[in-house]
matplotlib code that plots the C-alpha trace (Angstrom):
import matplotlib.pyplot as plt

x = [127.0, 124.0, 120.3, 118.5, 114.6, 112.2, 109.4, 106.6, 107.7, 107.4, 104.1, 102.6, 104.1, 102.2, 99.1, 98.4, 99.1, 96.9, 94.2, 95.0, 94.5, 91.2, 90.2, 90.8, 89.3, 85.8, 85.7, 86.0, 83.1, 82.3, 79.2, 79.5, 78.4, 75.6, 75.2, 72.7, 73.6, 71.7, 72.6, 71.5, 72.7, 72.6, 70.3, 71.8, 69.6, 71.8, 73.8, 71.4, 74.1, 70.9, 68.5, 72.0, 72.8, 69.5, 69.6, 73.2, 71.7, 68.6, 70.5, 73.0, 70.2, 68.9, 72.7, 73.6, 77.5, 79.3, 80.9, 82.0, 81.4, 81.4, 80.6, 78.3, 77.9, 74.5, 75.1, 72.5, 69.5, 68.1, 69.8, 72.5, 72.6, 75.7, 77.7, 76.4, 76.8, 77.2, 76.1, 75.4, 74.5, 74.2, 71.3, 69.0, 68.2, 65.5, 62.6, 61.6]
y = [9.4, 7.4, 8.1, 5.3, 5.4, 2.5, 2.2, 1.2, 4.1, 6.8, 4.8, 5.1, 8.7, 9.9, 7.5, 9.3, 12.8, 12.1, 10.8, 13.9, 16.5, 15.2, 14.9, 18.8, 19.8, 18.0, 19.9, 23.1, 25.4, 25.9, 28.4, 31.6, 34.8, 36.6, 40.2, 42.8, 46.8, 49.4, 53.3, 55.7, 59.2, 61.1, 64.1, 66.8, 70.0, 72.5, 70.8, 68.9, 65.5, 63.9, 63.2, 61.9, 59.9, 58.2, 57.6, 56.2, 53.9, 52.6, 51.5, 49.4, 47.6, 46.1, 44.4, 46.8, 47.7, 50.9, 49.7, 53.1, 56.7, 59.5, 63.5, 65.7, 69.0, 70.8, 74.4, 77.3, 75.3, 74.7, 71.6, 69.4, 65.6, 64.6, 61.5, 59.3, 56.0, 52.6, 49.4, 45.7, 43.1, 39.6, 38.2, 36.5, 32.6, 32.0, 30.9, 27.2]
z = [-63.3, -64.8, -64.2, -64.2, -63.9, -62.6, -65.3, -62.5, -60.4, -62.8, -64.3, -61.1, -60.0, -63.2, -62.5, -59.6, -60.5, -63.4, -60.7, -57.6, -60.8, -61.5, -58.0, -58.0, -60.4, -59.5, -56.6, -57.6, -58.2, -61.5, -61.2, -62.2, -60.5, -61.9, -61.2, -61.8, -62.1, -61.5, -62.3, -59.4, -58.2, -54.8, -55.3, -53.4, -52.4, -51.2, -49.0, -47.3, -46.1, -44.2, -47.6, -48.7, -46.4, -46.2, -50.1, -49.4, -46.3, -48.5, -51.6, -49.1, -47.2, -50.7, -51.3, -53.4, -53.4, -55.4, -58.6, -59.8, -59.3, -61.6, -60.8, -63.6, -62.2, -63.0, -63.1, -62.6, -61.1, -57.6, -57.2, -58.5, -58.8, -56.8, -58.0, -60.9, -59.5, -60.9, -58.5, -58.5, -56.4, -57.0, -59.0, -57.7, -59.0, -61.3, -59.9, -61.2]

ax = plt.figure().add_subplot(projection="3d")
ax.plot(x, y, z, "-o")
ax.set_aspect("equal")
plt.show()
């Protein structure tokens, strides 16, 4: 069995491929998110959850979100730092 192709069909099959790809890729988005990090830790004095908590509730209400946690345990003194934290939130535009 023969194939046989019509040279103005697959011309204009290709054509507008060719245009629908372009089409696409004009619409999309090509910004890219900026972030800015910040390194905190939870101070935690002796078991006290509430100081920790409101530490925890302050740094969310300025858009900040958890990126990574790490624990360094401080031996021997009145208090220890609780989990090193690593956070971002989207930076904000320059101003022009």
């Amino acid at each position: 069995m023969k194939t046989k192709f019509d040279i103005k069909s697959v011309f204009s099959g290709a054509l507008l491929g060719a245009a629908l790809v372009l089409a696409l890729g004009a619409a999309t988005n090509q910004s890219r998110t900026a972030w800015e990090y910040s390194v905190e830790w939870i101070t935690l004095n002796q078991g006290n959850t509430s100081a920790s908590a409101i530490q925890l509730e302050s740094i969310n209400k300025q858009g900040w979100e958890l990126v990574s946690a790490q624990m360094f345990p401080v031996a021997g003194q009145e208090y220890q730092h609780g989990p090193t934290m690593v956070l971002r939130r989207r930076a904000k535009p320059p101003k022009e």
